[in-house]
C-alpha positions as CSV (number, residue, x, y, z in Angstrom):
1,X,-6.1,-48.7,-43.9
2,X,-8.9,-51.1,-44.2
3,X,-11.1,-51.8,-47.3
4,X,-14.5,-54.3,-47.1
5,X,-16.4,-55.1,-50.1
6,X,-19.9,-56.9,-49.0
7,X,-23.0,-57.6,-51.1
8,X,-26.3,-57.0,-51.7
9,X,-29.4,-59.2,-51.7
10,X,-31.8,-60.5,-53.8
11,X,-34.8,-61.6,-51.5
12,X,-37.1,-64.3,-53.3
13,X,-39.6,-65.8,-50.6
14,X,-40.3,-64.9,-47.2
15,X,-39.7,-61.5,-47.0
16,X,-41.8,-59.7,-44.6
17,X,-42.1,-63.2,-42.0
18,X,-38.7,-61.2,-41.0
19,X,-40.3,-58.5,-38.9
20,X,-38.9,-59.4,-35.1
21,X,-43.0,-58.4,-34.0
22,X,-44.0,-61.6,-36.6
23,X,-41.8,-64.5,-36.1
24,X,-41.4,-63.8,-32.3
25,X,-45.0,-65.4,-32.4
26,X,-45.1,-67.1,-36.0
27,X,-41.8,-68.1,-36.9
28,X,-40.5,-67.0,-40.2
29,X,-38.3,-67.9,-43.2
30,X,-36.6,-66.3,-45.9
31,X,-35.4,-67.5,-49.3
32,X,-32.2,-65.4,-50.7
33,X,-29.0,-64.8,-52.2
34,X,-26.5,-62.5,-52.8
35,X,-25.1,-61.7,-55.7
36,X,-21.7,-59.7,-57.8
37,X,-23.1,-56.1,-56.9
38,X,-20.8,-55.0,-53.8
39,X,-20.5,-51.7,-51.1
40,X,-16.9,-51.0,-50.3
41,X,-16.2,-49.1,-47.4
42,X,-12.7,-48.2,-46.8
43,X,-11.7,-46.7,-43.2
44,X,-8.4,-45.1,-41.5
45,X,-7.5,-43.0,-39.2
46,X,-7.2,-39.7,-39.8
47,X,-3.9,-37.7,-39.4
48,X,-4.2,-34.9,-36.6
49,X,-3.1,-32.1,-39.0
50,X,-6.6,-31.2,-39.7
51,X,-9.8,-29.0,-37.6
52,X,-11.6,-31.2,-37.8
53,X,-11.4,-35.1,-36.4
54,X,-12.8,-37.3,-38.9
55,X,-14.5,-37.1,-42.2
56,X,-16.8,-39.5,-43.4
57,X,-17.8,-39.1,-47.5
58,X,-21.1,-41.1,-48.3
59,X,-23.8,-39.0,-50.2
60,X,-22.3,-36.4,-48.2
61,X,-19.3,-35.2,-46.5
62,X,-19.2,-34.6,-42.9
63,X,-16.4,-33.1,-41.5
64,X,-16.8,-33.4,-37.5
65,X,-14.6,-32.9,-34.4
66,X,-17.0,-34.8,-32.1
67,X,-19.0,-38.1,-32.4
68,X,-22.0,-36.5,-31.3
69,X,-22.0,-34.4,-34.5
70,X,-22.3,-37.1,-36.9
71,X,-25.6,-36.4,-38.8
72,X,-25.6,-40.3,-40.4
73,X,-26.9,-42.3,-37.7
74,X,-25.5,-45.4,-38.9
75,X,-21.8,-44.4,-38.7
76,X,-22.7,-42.5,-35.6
77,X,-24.2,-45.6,-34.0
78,X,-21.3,-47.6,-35.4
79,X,-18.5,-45.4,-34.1
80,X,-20.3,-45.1,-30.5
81,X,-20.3,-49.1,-30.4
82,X,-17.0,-49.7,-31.5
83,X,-15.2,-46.6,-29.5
84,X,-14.3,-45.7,-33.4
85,X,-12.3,-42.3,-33.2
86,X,-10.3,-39.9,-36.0
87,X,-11.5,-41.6,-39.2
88,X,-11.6,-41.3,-42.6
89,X,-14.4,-43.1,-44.1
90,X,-15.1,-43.6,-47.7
91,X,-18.5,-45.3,-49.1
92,X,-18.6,-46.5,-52.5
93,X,-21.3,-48.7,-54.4
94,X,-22.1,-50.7,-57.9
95,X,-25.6,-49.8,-57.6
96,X,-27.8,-46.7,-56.4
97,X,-29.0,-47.0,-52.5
98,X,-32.5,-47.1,-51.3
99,X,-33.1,-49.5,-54.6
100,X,-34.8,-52.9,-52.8
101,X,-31.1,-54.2,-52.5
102,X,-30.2,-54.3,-48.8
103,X,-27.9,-51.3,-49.2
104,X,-28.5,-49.7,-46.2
105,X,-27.6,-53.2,-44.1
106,X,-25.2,-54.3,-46.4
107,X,-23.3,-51.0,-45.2
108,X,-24.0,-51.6,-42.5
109,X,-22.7,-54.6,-42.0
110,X,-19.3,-53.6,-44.3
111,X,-18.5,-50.7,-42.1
112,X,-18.5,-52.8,-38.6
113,X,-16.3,-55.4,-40.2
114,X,-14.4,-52.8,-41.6
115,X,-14.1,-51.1,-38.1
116,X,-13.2,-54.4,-36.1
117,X,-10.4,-55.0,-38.5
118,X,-9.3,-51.5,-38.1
119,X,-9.0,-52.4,-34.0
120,X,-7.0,-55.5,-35.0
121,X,-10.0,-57.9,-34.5
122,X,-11.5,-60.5,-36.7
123,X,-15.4,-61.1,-35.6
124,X,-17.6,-64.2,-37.1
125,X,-20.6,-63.5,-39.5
126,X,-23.2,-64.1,-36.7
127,X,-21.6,-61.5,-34.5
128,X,-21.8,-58.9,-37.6
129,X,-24.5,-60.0,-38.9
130,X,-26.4,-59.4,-35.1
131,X,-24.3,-56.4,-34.5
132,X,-25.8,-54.6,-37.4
133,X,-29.0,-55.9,-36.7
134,X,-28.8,-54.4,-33.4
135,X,-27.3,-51.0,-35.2
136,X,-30.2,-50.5,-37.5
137,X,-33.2,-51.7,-35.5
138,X,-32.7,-50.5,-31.7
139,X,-29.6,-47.7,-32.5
140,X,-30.9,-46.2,-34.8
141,X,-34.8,-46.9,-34.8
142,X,-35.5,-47.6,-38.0
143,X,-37.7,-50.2,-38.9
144,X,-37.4,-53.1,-40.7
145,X,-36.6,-57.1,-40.6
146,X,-33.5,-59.1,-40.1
147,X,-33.0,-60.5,-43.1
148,X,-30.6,-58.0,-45.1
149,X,-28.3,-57.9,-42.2
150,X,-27.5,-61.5,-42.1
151,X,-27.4,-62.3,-45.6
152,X,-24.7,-59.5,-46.5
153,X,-22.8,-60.8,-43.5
154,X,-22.9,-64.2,-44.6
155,X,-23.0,-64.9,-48.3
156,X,-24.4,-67.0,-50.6
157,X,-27.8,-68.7,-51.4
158,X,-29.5,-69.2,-48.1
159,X,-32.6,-70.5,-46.1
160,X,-32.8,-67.8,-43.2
161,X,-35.4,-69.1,-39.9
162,X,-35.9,-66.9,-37.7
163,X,-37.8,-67.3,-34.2
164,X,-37.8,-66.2,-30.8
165,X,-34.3,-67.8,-30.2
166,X,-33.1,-66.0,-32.7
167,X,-32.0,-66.7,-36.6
168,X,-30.5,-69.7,-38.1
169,X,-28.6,-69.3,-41.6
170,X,-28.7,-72.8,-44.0
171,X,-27.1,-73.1,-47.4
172,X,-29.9,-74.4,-50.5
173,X,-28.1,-77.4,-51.8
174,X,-28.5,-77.5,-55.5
175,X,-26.1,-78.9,-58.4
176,X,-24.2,-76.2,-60.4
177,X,-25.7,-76.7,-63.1
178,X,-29.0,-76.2,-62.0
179,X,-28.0,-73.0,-59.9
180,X,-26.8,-71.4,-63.1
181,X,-29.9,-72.6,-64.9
182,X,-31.9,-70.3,-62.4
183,X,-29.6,-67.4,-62.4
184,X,-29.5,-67.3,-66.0
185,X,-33.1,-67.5,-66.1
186,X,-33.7,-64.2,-64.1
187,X,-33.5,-60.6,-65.5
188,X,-33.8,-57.7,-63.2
189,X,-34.2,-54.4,-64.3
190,X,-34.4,-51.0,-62.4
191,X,-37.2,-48.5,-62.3
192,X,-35.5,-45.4,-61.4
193,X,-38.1,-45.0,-58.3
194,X,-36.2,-45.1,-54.7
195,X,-37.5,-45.0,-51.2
196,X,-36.0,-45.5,-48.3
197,X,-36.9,-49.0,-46.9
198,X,-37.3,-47.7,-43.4
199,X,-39.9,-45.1,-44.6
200,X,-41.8,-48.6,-46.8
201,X,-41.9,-50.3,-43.9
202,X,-43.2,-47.5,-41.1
203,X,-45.7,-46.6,-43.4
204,X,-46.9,-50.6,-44.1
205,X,-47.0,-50.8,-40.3
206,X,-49.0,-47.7,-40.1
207,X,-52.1,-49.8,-41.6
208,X,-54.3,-51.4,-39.2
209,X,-55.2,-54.2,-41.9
210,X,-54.1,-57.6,-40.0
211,X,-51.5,-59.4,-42.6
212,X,-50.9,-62.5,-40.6
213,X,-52.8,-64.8,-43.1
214,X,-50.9,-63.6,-46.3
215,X,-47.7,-63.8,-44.1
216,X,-48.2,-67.3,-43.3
217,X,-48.9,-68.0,-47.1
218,X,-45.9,-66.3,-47.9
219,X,-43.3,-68.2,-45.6
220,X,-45.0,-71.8,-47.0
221,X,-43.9,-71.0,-50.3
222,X,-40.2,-70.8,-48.9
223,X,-40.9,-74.3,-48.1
224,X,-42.5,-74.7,-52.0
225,X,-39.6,-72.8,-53.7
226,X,-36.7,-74.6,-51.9
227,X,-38.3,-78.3,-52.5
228,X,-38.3,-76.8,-56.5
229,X,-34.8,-75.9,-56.0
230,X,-33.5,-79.0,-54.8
231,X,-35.7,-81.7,-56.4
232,X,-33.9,-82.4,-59.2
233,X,-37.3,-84.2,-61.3
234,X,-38.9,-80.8,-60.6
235,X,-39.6,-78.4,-62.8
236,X,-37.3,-75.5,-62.4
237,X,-39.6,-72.9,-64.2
238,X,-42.5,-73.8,-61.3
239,X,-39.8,-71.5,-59.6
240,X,-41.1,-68.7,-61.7
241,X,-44.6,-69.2,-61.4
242,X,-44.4,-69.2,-57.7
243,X,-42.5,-65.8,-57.7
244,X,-46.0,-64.2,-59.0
245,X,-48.0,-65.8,-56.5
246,X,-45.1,-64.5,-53.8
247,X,-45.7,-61.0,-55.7
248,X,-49.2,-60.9,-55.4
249,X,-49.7,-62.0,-51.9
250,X,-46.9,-59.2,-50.8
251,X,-49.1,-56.4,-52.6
252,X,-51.1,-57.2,-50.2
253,X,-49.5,-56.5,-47.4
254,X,-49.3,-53.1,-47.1
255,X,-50.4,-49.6,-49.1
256,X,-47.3,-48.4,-49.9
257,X,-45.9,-51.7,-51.5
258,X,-46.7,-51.0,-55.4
259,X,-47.9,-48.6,-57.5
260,X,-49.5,-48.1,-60.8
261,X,-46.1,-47.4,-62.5
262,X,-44.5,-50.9,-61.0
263,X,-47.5,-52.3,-61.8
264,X,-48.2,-51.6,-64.7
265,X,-43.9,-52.0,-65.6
266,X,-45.0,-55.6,-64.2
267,X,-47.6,-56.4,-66.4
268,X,-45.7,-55.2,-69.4
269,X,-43.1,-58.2,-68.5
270,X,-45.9,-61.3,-67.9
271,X,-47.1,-60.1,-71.1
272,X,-43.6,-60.6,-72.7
273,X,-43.5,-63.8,-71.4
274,X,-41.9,-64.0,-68.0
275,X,-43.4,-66.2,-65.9
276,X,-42.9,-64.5,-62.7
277,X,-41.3,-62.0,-61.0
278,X,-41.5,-59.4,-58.1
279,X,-40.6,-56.3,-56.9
280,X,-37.4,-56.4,-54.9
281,X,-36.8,-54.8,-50.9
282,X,-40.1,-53.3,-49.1
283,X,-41.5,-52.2,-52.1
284,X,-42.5,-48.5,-53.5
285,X,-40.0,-48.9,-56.1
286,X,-36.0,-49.9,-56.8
287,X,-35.3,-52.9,-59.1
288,X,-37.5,-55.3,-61.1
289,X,-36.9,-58.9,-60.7
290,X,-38.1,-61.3,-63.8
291,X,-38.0,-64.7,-64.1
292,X,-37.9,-65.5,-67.9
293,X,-37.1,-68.9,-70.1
294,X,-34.4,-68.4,-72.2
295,X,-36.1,-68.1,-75.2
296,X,-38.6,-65.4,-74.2
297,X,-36.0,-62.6,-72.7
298,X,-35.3,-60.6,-75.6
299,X,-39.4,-59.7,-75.9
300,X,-38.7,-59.2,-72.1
301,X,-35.9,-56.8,-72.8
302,X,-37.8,-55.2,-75.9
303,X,-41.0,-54.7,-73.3
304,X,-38.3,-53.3,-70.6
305,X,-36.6,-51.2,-73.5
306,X,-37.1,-48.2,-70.7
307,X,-35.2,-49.2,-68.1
308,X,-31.8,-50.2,-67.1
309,X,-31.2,-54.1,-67.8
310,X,-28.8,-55.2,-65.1
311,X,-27.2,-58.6,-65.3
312,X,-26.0,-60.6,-62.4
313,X,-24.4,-63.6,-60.8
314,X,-25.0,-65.3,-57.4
315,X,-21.6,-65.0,-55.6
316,X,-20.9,-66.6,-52.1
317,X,-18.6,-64.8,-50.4
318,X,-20.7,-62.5,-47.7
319,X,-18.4,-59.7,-46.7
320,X,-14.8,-59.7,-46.9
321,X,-11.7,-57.1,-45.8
322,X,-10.2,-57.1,-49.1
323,X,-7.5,-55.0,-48.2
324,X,-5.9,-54.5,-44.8
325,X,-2.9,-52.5,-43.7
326,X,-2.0,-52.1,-39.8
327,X,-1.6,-48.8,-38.6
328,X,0.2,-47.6,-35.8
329,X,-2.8,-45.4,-33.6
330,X,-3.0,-44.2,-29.8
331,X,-5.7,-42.7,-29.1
332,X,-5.7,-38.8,-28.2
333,X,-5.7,-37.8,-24.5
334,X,-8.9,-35.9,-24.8
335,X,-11.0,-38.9,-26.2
């Protein structure tokens, strides 16, 4: 048996410059982290006493004797890759999928490391984080950027670049002290409104509106926001205040980004007095992300009083097999 517990993402600048059709030709950059909200996939194989050949509980339960019945194209896709037979899979989160978090690749990414330490094999973050990259995007068609992928595969607070060679992953170097300043400082709520990412992002494409000038604005201010970060005479509210402008310039990107609820749920927490903030994932709904000075964040939470306050710290970890347990497996005859 094999259990893996990987993260999800908070994305702060940069997302969107992501898009392989984008930094191909611009070059791109995200700002992220992860943080103490996990997936856990746990995987074995399946004793032959049964009908069927492997059962795989998500949402759903499938119960399936071939691979080619597997309705969830991401375990499908997985299984094919891998040569994955006879499995029980189990998929359990700390917070609700399709919700602006990454869920969808942090699985992604959980149940490939999951499966290679199921075959005995230990693979580095790169090759997870690229595997699942090639799962979601070319696999299984759905659209999207790179960015979820790698940072659930490697951890921690990172500077992603991305360009036609391919992606490059770079810890932000800041003191302790000033990293919990910043994580203390941010308040995140959710909305209760969920949409598939994939969907967000075919239907942004869908809009003939050329974005390349607000992309370009948005992958300077990773440049901005990580000079804040790690210029210790900088002020690390100016943090904040560049989160709006980030916000603002991503509304413009595509139709289906915001809507007068988030909006207006936005609004309501400027007026509060946060000084920034943004809508987390490809937008259309999921979790509210505030940043808020100390002394302002109860009339943040009174203004939020609605929705669910959900506290969080970075962690640095990426995915990890938290529990492994050989088995003894030959394959059947027939597969």
């Amino acid at each position: 048996m094999v259990i893996t517990r990987t993260p999800f993402r908070m994305s702060f600048f940069g997302g969107g410059t992501d898009m392989e059709d984008f930094f191909k030709v611009h070059g791109g950059a995200v700002l992220s982290t992860t943080f103490d909200k996990y997936c856990y996939v746990n995987v074995r194989h399946l004793p032959r006493f049964f009908h069927y050949k492997s059962e795989l509980s998500y949402a759903e339960t499938e119960r399936v004797s071939a691979l080619s019945e597997i309705r969830h194209p991401a375990i499908r896709g997985a299984m094919q890759m891998l040569d994955i037979h006879e499995i029980h899979l189990s998929y359990d989160a700390d917070l609700p999928a399709r919700s602006g978090l990454g869920t969808s690749s942090s699985f992604a990414v959980g149940m490939l490391n999951a499966f290679y330490a199921l075959k005995g094999k230990y693979v580095d973050r790169q090759r997870l984080a690229t595997e699942a990259i090639y799962l979601e995007r070319t696999l299984c068609g759905e659209a999207g950027g790179w960015q979820d992928q790698i940072a659930a595969a490697y951890g921690g607070f990172n500077r992603i670049d991305f360009s036609e060679a391919g992606f490059t992953v770079r810890p932000v170097i800041i003191s302790p002290e000033r990293k919990r300043r910043l994580n203390d400082n941010l308040m995140m709520f959710f909305t209760g409104f969920t949409r598939l990412s994939a969907e967000v992002q075919a239907a942004n494409a869908a809009e003939r509106k050329d974005k390349t000038a607000q992309l370009l604005e948005m992958r300077s201010l990773v440049d901005e926001a990580e000079g804040i970060l790690t210029n210790k005479a900088a002020d690390l509210d100016d943090f904040g205040r560049l989160l709006d402008a980030t916000w603002r310039l991503k509304r413009q990107t595509g139709p289906v980004i915001s809507t007068g609820s988030i909006d207006s749920l936005y609004e309501k927490g400027i007026s509060a007095g946060a000084l920034g903030g943004k809508l987390l994932g490809a937008g259309g709904g999921g979790f509210l992300l505030f940043y808020v000075q100390p002394e302002k964040q109860a009339a943040v939470q009174e203004a939020m009083k609605d929705l669910l306050h959900v506290p969080f710290a970075f962690e640095n970890d990426g995915t990890r097999v938290i529990y492994y347990a050989p088995e003894s497996y030959e394959p059947a005859k027939d597969e």
